[in-house]
N, CA, C and O atoms as CSV, one atom per row, in Angstrom:
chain,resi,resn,atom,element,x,y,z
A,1,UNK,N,N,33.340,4.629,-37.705
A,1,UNK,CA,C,32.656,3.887,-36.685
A,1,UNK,C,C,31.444,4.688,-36.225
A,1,UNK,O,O,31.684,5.768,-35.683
A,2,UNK,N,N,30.364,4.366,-36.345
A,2,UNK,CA,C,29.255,4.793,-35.575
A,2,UNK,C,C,28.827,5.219,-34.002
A,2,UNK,O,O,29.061,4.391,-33.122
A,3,UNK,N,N,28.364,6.170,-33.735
A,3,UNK,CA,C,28.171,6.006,-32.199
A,3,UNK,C,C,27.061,4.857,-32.120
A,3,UNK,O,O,26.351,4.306,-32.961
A,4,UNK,N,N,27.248,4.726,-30.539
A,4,UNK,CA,C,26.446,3.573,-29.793
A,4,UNK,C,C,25.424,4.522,-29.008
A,4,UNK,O,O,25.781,5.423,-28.249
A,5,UNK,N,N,24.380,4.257,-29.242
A,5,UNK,CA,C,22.980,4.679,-28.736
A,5,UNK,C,C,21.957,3.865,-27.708
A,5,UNK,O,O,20.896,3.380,-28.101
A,6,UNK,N,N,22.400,3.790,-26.413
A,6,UNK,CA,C,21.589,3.612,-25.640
A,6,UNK,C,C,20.323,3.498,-25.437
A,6,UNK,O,O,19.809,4.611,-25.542
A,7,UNK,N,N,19.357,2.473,-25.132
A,7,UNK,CA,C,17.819,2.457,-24.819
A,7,UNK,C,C,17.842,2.230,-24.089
A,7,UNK,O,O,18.832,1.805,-23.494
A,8,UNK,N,N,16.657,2.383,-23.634
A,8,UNK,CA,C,15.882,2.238,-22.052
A,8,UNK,C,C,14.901,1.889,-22.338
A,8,UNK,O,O,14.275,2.383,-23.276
A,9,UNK,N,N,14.343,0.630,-21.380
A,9,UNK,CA,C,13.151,-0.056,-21.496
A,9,UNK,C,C,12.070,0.347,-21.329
A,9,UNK,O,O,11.119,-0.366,-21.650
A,10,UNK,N,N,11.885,1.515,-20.820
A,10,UNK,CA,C,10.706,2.583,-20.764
A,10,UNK,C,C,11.315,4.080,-20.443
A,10,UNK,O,O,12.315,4.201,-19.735
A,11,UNK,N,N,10.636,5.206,-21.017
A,11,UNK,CA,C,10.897,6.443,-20.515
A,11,UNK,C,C,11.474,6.916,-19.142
A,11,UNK,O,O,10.945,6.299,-18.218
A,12,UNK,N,N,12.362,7.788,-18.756
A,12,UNK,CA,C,12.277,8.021,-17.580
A,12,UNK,C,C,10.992,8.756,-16.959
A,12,UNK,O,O,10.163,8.897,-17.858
A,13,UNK,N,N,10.432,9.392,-15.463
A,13,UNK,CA,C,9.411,10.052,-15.499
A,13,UNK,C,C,9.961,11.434,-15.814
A,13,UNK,O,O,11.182,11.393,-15.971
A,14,UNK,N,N,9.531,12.419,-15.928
A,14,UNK,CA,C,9.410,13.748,-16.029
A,14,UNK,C,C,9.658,14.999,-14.926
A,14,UNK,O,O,9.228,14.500,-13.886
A,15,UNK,N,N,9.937,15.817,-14.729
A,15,UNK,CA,C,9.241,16.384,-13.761
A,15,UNK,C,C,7.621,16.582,-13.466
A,15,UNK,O,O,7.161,16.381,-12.342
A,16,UNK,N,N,6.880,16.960,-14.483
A,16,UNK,CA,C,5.677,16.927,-14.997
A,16,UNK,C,C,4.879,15.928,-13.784
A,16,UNK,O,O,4.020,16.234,-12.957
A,17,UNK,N,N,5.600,14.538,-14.087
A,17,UNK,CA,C,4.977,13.349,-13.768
A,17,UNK,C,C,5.117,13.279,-12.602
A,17,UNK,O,O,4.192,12.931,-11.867
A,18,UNK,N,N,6.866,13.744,-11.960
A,18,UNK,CA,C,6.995,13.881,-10.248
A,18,UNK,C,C,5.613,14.549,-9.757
A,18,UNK,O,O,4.781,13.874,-9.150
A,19,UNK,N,N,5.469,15.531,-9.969
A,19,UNK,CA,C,4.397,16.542,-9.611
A,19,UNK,C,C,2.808,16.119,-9.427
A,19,UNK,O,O,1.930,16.402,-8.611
A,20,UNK,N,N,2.917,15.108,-10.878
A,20,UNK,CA,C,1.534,14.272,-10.549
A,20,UNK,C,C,1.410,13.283,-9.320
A,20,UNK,O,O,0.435,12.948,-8.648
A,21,UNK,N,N,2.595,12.974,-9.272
A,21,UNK,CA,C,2.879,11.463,-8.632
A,21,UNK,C,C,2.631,12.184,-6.587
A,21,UNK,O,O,2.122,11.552,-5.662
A,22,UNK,N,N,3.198,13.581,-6.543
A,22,UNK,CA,C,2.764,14.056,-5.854
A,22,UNK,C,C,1.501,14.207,-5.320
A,22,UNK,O,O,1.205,13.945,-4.154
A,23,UNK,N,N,0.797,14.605,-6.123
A,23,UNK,CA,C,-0.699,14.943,-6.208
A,23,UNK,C,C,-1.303,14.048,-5.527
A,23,UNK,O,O,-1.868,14.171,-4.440
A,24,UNK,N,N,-1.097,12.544,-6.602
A,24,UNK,CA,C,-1.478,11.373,-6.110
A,24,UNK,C,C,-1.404,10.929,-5.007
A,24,UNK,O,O,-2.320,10.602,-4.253
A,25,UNK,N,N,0.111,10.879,-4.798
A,25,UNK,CA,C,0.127,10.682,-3.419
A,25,UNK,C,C,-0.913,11.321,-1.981
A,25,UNK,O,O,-1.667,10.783,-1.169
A,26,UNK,N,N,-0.447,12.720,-2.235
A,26,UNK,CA,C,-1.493,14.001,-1.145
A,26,UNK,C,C,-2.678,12.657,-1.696
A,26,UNK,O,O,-2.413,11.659,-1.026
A,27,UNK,N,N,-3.370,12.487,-2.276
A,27,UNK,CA,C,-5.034,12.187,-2.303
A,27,UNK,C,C,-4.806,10.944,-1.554
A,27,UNK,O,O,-5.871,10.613,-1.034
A,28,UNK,N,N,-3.949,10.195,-1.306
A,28,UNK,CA,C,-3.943,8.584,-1.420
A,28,UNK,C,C,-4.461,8.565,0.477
A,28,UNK,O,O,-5.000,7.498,0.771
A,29,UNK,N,N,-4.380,9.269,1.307
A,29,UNK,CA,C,-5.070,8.913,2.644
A,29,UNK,C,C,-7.028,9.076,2.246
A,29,UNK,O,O,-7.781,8.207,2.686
A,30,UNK,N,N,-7.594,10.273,1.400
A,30,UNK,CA,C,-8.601,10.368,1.322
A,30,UNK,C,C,-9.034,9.327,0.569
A,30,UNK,O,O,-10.228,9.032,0.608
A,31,UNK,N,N,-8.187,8.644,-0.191
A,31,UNK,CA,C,-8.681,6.911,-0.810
A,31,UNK,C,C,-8.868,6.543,-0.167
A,31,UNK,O,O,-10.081,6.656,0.009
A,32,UNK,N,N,-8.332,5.895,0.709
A,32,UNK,CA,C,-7.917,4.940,1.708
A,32,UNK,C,C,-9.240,5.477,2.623
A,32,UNK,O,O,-10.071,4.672,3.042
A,33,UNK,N,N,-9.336,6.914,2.880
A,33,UNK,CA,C,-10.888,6.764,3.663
A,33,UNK,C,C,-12.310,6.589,2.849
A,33,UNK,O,O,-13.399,6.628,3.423
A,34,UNK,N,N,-12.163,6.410,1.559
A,34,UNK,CA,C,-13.073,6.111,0.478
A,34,UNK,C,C,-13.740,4.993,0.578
A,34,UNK,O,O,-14.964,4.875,0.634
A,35,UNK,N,N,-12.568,3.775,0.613
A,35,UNK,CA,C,-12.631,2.657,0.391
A,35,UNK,C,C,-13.281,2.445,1.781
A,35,UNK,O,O,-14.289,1.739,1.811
A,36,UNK,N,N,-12.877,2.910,2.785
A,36,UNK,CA,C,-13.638,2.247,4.254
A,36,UNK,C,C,-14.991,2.733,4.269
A,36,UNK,O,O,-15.977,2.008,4.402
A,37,UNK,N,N,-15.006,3.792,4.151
A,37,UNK,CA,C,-16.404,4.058,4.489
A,37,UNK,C,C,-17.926,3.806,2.886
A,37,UNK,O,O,-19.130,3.579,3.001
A,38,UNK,N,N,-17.152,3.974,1.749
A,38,UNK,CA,C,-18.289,2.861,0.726
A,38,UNK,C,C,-18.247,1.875,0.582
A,38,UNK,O,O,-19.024,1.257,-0.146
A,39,UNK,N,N,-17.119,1.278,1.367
A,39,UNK,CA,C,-17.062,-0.498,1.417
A,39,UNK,C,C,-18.066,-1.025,2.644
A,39,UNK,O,O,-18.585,-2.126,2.830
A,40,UNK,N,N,-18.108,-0.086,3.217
A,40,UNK,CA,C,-18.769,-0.235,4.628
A,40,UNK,C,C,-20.487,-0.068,4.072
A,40,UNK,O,O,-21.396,-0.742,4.557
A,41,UNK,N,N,-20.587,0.453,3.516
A,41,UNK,CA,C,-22.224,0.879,2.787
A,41,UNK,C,C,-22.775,-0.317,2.156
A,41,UNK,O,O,-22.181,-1.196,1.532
A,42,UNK,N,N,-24.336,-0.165,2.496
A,42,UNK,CA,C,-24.806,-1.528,2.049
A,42,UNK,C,C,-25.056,-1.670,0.873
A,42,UNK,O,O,-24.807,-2.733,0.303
A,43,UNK,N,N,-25.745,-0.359,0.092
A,43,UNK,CA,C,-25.971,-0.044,-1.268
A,43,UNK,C,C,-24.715,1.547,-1.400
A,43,UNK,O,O,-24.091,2.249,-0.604
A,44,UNK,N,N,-24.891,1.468,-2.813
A,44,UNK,CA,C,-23.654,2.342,-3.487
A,44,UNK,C,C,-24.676,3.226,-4.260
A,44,UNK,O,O,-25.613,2.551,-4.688
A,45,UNK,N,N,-24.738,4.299,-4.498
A,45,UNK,CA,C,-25.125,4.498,-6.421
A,45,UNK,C,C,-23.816,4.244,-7.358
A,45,UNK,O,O,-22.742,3.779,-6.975
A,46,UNK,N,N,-24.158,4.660,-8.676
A,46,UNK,CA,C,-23.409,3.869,-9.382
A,46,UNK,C,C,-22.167,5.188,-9.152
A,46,UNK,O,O,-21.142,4.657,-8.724
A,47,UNK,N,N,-22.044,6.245,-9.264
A,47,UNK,CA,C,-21.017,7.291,-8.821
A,47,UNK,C,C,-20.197,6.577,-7.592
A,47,UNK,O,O,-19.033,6.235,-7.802
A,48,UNK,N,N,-20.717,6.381,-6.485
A,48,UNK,CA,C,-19.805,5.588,-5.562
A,48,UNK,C,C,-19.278,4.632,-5.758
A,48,UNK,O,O,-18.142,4.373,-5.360
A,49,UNK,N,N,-20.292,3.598,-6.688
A,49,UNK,CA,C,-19.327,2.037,-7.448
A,49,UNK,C,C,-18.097,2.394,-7.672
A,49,UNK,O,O,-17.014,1.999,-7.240
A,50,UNK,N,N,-18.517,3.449,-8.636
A,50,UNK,CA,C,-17.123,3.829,-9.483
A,50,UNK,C,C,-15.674,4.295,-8.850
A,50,UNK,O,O,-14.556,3.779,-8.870
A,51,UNK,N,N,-16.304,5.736,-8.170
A,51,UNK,CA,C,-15.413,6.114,-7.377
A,51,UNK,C,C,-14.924,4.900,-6.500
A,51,UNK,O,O,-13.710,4.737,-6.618
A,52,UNK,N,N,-15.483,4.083,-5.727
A,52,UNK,CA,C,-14.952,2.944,-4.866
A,52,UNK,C,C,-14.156,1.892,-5.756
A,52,UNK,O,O,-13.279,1.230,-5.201
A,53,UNK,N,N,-14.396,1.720,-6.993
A,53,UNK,CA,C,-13.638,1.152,-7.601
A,53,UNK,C,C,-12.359,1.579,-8.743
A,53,UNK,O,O,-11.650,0.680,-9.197
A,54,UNK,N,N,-12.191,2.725,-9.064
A,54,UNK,CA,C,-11.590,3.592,-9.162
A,54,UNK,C,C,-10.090,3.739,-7.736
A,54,UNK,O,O,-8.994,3.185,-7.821
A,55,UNK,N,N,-10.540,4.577,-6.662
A,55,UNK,CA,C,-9.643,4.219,-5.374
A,55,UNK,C,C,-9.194,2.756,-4.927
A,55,UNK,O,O,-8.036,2.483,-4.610
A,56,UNK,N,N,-10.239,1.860,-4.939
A,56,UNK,CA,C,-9.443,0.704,-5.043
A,56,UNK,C,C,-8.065,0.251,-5.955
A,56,UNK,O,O,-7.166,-0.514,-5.608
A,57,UNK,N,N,-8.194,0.877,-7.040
A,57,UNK,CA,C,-7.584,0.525,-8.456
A,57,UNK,C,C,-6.208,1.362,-7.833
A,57,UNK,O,O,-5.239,0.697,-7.466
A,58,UNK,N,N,-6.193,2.630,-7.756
A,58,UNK,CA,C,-4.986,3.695,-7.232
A,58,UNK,C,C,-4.231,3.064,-5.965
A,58,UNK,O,O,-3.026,2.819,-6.031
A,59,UNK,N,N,-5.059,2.783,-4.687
A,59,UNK,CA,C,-4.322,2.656,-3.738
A,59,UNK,C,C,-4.058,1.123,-4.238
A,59,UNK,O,O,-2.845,1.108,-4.028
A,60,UNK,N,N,-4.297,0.055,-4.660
A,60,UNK,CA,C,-3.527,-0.886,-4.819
A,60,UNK,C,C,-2.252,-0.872,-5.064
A,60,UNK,O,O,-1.302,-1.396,-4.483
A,61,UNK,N,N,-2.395,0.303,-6.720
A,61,UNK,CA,C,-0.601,0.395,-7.210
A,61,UNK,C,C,-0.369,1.037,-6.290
A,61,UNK,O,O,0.299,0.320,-5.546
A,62,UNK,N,N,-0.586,2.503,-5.611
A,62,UNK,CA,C,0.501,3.101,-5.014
A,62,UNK,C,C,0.750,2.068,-3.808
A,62,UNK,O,O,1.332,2.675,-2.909
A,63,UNK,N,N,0.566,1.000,-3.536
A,63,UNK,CA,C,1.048,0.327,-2.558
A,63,UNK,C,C,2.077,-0.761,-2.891
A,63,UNK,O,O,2.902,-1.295,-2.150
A,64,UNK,N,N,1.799,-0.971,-4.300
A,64,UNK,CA,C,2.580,-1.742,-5.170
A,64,UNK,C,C,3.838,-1.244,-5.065
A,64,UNK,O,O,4.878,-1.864,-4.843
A,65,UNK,N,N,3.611,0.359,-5.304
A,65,UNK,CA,C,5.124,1.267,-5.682
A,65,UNK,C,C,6.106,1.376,-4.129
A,65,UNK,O,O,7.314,1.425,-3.900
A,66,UNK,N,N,4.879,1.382,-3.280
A,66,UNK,CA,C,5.962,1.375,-1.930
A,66,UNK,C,C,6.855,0.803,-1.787
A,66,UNK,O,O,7.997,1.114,-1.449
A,67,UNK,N,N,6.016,-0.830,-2.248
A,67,UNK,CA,C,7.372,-1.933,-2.391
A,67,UNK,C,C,8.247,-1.910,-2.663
A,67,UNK,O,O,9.241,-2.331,-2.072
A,68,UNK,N,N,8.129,-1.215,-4.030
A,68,UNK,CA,C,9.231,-1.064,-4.738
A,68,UNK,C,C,10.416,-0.246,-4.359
A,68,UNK,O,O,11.337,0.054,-5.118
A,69,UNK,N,N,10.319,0.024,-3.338
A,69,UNK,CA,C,11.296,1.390,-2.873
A,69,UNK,C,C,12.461,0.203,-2.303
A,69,UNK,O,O,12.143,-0.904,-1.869
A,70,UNK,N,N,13.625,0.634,-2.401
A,70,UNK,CA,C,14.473,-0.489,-2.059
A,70,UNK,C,C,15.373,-0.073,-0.609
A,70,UNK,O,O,15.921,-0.822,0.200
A,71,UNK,N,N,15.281,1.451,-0.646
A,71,UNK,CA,C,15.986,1.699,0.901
A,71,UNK,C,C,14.818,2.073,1.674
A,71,UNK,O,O,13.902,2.825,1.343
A,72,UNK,N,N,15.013,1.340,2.909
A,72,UNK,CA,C,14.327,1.191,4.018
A,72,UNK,C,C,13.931,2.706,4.975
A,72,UNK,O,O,13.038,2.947,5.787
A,73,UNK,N,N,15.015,3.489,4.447
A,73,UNK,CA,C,14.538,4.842,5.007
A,73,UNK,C,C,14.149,5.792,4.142
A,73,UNK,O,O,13.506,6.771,4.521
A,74,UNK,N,N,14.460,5.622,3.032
A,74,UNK,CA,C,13.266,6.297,1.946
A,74,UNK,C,C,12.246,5.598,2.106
A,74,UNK,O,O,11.347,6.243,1.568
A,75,UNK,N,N,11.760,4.521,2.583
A,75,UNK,CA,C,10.196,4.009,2.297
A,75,UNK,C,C,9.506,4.719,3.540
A,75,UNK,O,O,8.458,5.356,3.440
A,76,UNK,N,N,10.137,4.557,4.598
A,76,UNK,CA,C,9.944,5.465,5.952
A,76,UNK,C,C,9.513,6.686,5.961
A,76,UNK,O,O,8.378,6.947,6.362
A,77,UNK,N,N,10.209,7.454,5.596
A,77,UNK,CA,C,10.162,9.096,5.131
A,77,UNK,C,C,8.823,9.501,4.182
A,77,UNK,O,O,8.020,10.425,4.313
A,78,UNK,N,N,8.924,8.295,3.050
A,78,UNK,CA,C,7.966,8.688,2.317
A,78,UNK,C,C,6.326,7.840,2.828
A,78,UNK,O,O,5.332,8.039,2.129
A,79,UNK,N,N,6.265,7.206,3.699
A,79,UNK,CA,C,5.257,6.857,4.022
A,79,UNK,C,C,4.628,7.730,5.315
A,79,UNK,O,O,3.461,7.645,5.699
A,80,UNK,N,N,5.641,8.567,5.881
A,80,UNK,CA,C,5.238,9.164,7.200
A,80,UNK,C,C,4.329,10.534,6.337
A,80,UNK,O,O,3.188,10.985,6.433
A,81,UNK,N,N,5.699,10.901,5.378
A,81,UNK,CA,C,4.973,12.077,4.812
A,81,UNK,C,C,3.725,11.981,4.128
A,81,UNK,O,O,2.818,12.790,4.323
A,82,UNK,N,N,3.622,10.758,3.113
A,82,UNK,CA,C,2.006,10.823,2.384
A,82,UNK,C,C,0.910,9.789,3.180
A,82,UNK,O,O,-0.290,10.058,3.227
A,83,UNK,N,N,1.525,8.504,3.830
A,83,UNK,CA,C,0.712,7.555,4.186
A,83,UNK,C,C,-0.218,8.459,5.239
A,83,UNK,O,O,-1.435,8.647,5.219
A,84,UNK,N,N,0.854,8.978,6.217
A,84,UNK,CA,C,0.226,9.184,7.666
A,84,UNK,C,C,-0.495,10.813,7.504
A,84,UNK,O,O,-1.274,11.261,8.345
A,85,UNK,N,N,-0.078,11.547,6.301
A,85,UNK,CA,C,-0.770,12.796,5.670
A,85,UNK,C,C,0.302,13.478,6.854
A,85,UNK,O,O,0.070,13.431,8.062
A,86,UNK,N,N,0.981,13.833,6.512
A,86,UNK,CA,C,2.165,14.766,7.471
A,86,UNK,C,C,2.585,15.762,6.448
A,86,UNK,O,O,2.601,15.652,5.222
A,87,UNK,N,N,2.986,16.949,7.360
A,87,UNK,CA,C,3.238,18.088,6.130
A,87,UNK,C,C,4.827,18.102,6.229
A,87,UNK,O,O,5.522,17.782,7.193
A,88,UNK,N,N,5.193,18.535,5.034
A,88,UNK,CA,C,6.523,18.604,4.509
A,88,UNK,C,C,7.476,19.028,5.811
A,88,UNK,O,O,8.578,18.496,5.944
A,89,UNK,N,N,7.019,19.954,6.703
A,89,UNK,CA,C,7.680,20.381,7.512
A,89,UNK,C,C,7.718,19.304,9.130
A,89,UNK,O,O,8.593,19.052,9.959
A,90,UNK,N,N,6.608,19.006,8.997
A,90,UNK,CA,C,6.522,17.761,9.918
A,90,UNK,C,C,7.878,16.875,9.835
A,90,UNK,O,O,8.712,16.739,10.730
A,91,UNK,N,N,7.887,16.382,8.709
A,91,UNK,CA,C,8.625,15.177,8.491
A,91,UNK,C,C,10.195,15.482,8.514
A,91,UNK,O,O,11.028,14.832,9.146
A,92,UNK,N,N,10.375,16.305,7.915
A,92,UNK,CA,C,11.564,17.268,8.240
A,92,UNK,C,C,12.202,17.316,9.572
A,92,UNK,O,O,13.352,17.096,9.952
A,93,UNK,N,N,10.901,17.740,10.284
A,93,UNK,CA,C,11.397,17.974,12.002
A,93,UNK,C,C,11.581,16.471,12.385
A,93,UNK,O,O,12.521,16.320,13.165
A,94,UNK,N,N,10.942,15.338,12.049
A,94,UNK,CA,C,10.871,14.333,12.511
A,94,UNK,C,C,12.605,13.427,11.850
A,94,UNK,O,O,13.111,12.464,12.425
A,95,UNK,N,N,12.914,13.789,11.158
A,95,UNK,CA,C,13.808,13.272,10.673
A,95,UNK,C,C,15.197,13.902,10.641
A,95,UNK,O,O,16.181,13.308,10.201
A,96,UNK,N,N,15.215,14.934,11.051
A,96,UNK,CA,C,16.667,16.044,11.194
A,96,UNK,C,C,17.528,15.690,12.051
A,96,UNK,O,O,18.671,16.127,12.179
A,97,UNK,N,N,16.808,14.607,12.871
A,97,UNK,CA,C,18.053,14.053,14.200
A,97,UNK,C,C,19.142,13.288,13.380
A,97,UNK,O,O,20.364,13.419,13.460
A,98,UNK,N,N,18.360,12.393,12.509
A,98,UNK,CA,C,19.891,11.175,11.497
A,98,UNK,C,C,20.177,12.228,10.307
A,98,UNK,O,O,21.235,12.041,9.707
A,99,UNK,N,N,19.410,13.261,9.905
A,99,UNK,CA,C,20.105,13.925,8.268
A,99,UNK,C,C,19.704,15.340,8.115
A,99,UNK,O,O,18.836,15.957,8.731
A,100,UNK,N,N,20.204,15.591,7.526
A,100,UNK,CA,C,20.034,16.670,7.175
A,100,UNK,C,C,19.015,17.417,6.126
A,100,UNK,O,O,18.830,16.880,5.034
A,101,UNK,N,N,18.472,18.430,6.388
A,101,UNK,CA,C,17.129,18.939,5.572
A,101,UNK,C,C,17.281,18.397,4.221
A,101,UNK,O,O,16.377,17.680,3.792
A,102,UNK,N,N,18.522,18.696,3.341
A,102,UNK,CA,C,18.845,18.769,2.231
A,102,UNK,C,C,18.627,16.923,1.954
A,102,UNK,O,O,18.580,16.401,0.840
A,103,UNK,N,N,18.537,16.297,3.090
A,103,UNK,CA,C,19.185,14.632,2.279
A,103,UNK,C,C,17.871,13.897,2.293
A,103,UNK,O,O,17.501,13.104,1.428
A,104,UNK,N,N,16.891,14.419,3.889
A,104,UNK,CA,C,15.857,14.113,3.753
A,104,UNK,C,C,14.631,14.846,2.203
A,104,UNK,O,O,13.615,14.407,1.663
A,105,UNK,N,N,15.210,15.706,2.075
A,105,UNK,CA,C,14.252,16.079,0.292
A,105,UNK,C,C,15.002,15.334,-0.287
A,105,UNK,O,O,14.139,14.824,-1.002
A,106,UNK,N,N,15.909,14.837,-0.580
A,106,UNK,CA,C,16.628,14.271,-1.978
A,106,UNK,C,C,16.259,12.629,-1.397
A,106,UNK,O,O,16.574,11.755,-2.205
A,107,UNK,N,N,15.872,12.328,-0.594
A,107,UNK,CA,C,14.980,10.740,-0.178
A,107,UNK,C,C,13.879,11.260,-0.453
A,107,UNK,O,O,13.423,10.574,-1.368
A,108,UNK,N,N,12.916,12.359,-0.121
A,108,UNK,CA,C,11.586,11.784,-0.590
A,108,UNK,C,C,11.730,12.029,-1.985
A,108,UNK,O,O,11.242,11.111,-2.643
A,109,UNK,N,N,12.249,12.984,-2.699
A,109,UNK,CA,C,12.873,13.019,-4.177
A,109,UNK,C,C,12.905,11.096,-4.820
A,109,UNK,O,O,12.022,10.624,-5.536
A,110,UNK,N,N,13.717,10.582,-4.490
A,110,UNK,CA,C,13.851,9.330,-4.717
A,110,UNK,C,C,13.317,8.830,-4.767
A,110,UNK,O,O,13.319,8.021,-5.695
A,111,UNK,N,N,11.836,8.840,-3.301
A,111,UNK,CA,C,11.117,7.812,-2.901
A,111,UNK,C,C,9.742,8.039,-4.439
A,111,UNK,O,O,9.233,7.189,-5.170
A,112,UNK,N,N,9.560,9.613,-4.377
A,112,UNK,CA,C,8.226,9.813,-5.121
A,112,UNK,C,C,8.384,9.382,-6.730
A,112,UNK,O,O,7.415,9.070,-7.422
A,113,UNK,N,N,10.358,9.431,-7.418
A,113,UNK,CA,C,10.709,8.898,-8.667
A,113,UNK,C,C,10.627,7.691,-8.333
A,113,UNK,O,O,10.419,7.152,-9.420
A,114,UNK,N,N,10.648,6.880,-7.564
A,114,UNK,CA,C,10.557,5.152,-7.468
A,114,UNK,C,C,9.099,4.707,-7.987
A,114,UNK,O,O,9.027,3.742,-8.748
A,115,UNK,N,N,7.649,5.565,-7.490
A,115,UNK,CA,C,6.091,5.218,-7.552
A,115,UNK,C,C,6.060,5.964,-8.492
A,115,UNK,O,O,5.398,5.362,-9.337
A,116,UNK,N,N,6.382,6.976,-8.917
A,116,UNK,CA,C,5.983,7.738,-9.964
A,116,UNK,C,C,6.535,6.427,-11.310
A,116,UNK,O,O,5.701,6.060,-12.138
A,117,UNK,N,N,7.787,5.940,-11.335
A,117,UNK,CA,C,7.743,5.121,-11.996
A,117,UNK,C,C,6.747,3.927,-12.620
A,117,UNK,O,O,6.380,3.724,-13.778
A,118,UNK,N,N,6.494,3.296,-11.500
A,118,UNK,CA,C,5.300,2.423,-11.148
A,118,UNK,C,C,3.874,3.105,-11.713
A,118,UNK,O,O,2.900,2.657,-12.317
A,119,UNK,N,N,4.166,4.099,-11.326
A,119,UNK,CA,C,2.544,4.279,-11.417
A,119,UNK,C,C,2.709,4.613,-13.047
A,119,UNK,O,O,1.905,3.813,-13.525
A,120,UNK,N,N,3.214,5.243,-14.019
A,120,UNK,CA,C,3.910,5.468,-14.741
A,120,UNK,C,C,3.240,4.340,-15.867
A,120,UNK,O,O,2.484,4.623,-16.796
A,121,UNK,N,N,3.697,3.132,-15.534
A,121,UNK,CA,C,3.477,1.734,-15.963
A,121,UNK,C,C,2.436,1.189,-15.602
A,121,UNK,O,O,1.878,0.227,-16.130
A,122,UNK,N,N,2.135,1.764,-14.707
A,122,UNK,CA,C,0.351,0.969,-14.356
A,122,UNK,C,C,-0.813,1.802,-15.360
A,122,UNK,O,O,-1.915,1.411,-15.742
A,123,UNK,N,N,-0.189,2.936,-15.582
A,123,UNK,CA,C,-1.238,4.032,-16.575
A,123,UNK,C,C,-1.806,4.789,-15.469
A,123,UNK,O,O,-2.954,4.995,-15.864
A,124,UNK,N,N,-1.692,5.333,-14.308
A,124,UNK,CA,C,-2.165,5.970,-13.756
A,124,UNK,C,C,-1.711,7.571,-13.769
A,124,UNK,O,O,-2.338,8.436,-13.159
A,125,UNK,N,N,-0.729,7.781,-14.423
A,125,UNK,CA,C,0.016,9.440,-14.578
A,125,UNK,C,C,0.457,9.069,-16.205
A,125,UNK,O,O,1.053,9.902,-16.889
């Protein structure tokens, strides 16, 4: 009898890719001030087109991927920490009253493999 070999409909991410997905994230408030202030401009050069359309392109999915998060306090956690630009230790303090250090990293752990996925599939990492 043969073994049975499992697929998966796409790769899992990596660590590699967590790390990017990180990255991404950290940049995703300076998008978000991209888009306001060259959207706000009457003329662009073509470097700002780009870049403005470029950040448009990123913060769409990573907003896509938020969605995708299915517990309500991982989407929390992970939006205080990258949306609102809060540092690791911030969020920590902000969240230690319901969990514990260890559970709040293993949620944003979760939250950043949920978009890293997404983004993953959008071609952005």
């Amino acid at each position: 009898m043969g073994a049975v070999v499992q697929m998966e409909l796409y790769a899992r991410v990596t660590a590699a890719e967590k790390e990017l997905t990180r990255e991404k994230l950290e940049e995703y408030p300076e998008m978000v001030r991209k888009i306001r202030v060259y959207g706000s401009k009457a003329s662009l050069t073509l470097l700002e087109a780009q870049e403005l359309e470029d950040c448009r392109w990123k913060v769409r999915e990573i907003d896509a991927a938020f969605e995708l998060i299915l517990d309500d306090e991982v989407a929390a956690i992970i939006k205080h920490r990258y949306v609102n630009a809060r540092k690791h230790k911030l969020t920590i303090l902000r969240y230690t009253a319901n969990s514990s250090k260890a559970t709040i990293n293993r949620r944003i752990d979760v939250g950043v493999e949920t978009i890293a996925e997404h983004l993953k599939l959008a071609g952005i990492i």
